[in-house]
C-alpha positions in Angstrom: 9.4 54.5 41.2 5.8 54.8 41.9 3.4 54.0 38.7 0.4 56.4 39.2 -1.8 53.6 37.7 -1.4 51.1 40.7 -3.3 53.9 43.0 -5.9 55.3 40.8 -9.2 54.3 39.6 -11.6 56.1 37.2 -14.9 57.0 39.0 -16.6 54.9 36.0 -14.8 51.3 37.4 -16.3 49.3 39.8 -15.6 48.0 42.9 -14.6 44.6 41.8 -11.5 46.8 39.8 -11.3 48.5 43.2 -10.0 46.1 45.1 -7.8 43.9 42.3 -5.9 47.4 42.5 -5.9 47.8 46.6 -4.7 43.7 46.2 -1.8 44.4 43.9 -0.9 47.1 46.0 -1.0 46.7 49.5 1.5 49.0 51.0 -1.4 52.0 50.2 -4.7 50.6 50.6 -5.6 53.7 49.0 -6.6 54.4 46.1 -7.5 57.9 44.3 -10.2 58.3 42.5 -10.3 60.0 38.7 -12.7 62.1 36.4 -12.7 61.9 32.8 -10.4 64.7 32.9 -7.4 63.1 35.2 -8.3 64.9 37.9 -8.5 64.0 41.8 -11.9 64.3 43.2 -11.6 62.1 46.3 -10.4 58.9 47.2 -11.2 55.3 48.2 -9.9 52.5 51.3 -10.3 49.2 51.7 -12.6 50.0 54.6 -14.7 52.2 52.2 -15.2 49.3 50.1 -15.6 46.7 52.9 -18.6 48.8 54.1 -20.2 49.2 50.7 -19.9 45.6 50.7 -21.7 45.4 54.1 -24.5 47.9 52.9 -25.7 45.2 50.1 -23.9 47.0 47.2 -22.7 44.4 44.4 -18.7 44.6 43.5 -20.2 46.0 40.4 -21.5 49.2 41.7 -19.3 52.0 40.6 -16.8 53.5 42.7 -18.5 57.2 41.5 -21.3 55.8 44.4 -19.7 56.1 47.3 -15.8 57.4 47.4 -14.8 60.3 49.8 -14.7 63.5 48.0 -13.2 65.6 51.4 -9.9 64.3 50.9 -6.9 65.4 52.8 -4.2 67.0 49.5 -1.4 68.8 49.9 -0.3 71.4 46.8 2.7 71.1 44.8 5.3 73.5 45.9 3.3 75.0 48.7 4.3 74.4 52.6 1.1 74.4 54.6 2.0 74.0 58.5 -1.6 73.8 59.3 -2.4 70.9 56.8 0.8 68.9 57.7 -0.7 69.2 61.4 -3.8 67.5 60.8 -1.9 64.7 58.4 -0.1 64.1 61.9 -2.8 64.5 64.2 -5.4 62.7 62.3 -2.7 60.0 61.4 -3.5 60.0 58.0 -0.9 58.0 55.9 -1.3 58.2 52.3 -1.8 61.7 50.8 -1.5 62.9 47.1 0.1 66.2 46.5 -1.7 67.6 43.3 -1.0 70.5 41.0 -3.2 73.6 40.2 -5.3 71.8 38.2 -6.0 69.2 40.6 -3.5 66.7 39.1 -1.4 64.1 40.6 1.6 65.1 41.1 3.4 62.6 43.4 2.0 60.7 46.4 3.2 60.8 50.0 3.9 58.3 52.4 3.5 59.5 56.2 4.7 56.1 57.4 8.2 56.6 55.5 8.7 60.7 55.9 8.4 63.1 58.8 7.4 65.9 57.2 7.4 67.7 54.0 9.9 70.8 54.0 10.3 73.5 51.1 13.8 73.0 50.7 16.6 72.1 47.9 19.5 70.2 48.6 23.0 71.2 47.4 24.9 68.2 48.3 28.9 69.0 48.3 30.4 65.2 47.0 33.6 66.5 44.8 36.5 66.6 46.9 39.3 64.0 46.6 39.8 62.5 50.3 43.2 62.8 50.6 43.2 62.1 54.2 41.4 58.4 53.8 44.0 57.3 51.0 44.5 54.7 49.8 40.4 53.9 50.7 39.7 56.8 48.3 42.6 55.5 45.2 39.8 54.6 43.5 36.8 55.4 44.9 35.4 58.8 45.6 35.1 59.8 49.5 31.2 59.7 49.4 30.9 56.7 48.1 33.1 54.8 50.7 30.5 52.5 52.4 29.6 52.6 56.3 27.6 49.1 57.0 25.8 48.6 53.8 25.9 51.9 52.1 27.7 55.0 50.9 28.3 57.5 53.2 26.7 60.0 50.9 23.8 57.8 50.3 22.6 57.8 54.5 22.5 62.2 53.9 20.4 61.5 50.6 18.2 58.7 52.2 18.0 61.1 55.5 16.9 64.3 53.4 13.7 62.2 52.0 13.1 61.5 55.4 12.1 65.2 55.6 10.5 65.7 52.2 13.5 67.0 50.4 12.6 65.7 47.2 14.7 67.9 44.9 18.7 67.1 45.4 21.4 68.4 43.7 25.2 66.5 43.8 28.3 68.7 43.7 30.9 66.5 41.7 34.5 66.6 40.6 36.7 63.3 41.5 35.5 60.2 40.0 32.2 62.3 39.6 30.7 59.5 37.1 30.8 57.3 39.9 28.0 58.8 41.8 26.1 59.3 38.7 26.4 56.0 37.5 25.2 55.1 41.3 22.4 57.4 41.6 21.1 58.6 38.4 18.3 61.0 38.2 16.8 59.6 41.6 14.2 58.3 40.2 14.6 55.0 41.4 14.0 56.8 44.9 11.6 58.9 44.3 13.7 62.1 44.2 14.9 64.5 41.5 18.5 64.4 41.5 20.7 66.5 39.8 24.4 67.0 39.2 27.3 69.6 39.1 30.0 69.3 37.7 33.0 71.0 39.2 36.0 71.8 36.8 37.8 73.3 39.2 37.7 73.6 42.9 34.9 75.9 44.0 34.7 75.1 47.8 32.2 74.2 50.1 29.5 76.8 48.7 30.9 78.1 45.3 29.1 75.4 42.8 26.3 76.5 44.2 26.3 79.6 42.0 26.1 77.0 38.8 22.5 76.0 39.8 19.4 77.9 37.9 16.8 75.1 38.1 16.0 75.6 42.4 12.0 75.3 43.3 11.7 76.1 46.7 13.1 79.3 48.6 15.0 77.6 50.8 18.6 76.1 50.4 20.1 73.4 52.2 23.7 73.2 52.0 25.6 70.2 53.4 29.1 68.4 53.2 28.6 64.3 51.9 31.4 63.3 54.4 28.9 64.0 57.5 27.1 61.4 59.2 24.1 62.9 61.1 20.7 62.5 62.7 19.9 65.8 62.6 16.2 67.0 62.8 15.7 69.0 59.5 12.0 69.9 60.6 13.9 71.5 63.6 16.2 73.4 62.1 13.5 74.7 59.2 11.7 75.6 62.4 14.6 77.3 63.9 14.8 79.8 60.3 11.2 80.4 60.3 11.0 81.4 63.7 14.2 83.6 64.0 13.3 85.1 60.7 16.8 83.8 59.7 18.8 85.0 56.4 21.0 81.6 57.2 21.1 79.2 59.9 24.4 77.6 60.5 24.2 74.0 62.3 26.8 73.3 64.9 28.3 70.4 67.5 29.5 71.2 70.5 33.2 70.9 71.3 34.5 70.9 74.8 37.7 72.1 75.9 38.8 70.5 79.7 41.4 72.8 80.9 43.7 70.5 83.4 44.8 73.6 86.0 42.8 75.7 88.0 41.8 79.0 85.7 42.0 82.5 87.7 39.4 85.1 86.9 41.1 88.7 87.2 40.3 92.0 87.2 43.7 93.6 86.5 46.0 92.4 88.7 43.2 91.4 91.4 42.4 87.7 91.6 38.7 87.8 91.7 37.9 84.0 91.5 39.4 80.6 91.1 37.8 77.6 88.7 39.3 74.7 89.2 39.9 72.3 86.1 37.0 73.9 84.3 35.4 72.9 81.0 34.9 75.7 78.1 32.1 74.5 75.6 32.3 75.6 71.6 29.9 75.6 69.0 32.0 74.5 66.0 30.8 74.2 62.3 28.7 71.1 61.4 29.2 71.5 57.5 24.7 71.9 57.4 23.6 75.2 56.1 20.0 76.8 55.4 20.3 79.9 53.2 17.4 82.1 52.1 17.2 81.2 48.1 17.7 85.0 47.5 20.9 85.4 49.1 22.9 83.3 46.8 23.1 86.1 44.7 26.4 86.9 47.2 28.3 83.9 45.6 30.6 85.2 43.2 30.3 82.8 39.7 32.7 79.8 38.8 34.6 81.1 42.0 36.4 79.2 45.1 34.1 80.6 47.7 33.1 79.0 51.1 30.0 78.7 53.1 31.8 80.1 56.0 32.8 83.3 53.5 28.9 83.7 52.7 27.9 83.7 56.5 30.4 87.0 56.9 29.4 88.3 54.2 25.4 88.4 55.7 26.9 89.4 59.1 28.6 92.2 57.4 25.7 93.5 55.9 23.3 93.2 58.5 21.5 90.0 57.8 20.5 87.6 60.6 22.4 84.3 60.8 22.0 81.9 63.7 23.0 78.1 65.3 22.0 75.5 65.2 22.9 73.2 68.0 22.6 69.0 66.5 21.2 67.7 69.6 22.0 63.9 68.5 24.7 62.2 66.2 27.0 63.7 64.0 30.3 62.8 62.6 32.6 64.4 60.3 34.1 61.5 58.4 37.9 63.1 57.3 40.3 60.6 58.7 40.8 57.0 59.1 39.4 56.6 62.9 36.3 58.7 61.9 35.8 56.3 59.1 36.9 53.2 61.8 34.3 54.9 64.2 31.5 55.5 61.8 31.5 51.7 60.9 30.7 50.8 65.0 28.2 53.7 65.3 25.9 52.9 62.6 25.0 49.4 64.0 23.5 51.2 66.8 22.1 54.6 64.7 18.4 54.4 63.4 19.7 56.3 59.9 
């Protein structure tokens, strides 16, 4: 986890204590700079320093001289399109995201994510795997490894990717194991949380168990998937349908091996010959507006599918989601077999 103290200075310390700090942290070459009162009034490169340098001023001039007081900051908890455009377009790497009173909250990387999305995970990890025994005898299905890691971890990992920071772990079989694994994030820089599951609740139902949600959007997904999915894309996709839920799918095909008629009645209209019928099936990714959870019943089996009708039902919008790229729904042994030759080639 980040220490705050490696990429601030106080505007009283020099530029001598500058750069030890830009030294013993190279990965930022940033630094932030601080008032008496722990706030954020600007910030301070290497290059800043190497011109000061260059204009005659000593290593002990103080960095109050000449840091940059228009920084780039996001706020905490607030998605702003138009200043994550200009992160991008000004390919600016290194941004702090401060609170309302101009305190450091946490600080981004641009080089490591792709975006910064106002979404909570729900992360469904508690099912038993009886289709992969004796792989799951002892070991919960999500933390079965493909290549180097868990399943599980490549969805959690993949998430960050996209700024979803706050993650919470649906867990019944061999639960502790995850926990023990993951903990609370930290070591990640994410906030991860856990469920337990007494009983079955199904894919959505331990959702209902959750009160602690900060963003107004809610990312529901199975563990057992392995997926390049665009989660800037599908936010997108809810934002600009003025979607209640967005459901993500994969396309099956269906090759039909005769020559299909197309009637009307008992007239033979047409003739396709050995055509193929394409599906959208459920992917097991869901984005829910945060107010429609109210719909899941509590401590109740209930599934994300169940939810989705319900909306329909009562007049709320919910769309697709077509995964352009990879996905794979590890429930049997040649998924698993599979999954171990396609991540040497997926960039995950």
């Amino acid at each position: 986890m980040l220490d705050f103290r490696t990429i601030t200075i106080s505007s009283n310390e020099n530029l001598r204590d500058a750069l030890l700090k830009l030294n013993s942290n190279p990965q930022y070459l940033t630094l932030f700079v601080l008032n008496d009162d722990g706030k954020v009034i600007g910030s301070i490169t290497d290059g800043d320093i190497r011109r000061a340098l260059l204009s005659d001023l000593s290593n002990i001039s103080l960095v109050s001289e000449f840091y940059n007081d228009s920084f780039t900051f996001l706020e905490n908890g607030i998605h702003n399109p138009e200043t994550l455009k200009r992160i991008k377009e000004n390919g600016i790497k290194i941004v702090p995201v401060l609170d309302t009173n101009g305190k450091l909250v946490k600080v981004l990387n641009f080089e490591l994510i792709k975006a910064l999305l106002p979404i909570d995970a729900v992360i469904m990890a508690g099912g038993k795997g009886t289709r992969l025994m004796p792989l799951t005898e002892n070991t919960p299905k999500p933390m079965l490894r493909i290549g180097d890691k868990p399943i599980i971890e490549y969805n959690i990992d993949h998430l960050k990717k996209y700024g979803i920071f706050n993650q919470h772990l649906s867990i019944k079989y061999l639960g502790d194991q995850l926990i023990n694994y993951f903990k609370d994030g930290s070591s990640k820089d994410l906030k991860i949380f856990y469920i337990n599951e007494d009983k079955p609740l199904g894919t959505i139902g331990a959702v209902s168990k959750i009160n602690n949600f900060e963003n107004d959007y809610i990312l529901v997904m199975n563990s057992d998937i392995l997926t390049d999915i665009d989660y800037s894309d599908l936010f997108n996709k809810m934002i600009q349908e003025d979607a209640d839920m967005v459901v993500s799918t994969t396309s099956y095909d269906v090759k039909v091996p005769y020559g299909i008629l197309e009637t009307n009645g008992i007239e033979i209209t047409n003739l396709v010959e050995k055509p193929t019928y394409t599906y959208h099936s459920n992917a097991g990714i869901y984005l829910i507006k945060r107010e429609h959870l109210r719909l899941i019943p509590k401590n109740t089996h209930f599934n994300a599918t169940e939810l989705m009708l319900e909306l329909i039902e009562q007049n709320y919008k919910v769309v697709h989601f077509p995964i352009p790229g990879y996905w794979l729904d590890i429930g049997k042994h040649i998924d698993f077999e599979k999954a171990q030759e396609d991540i040497k080639h997926l960039k995950l």
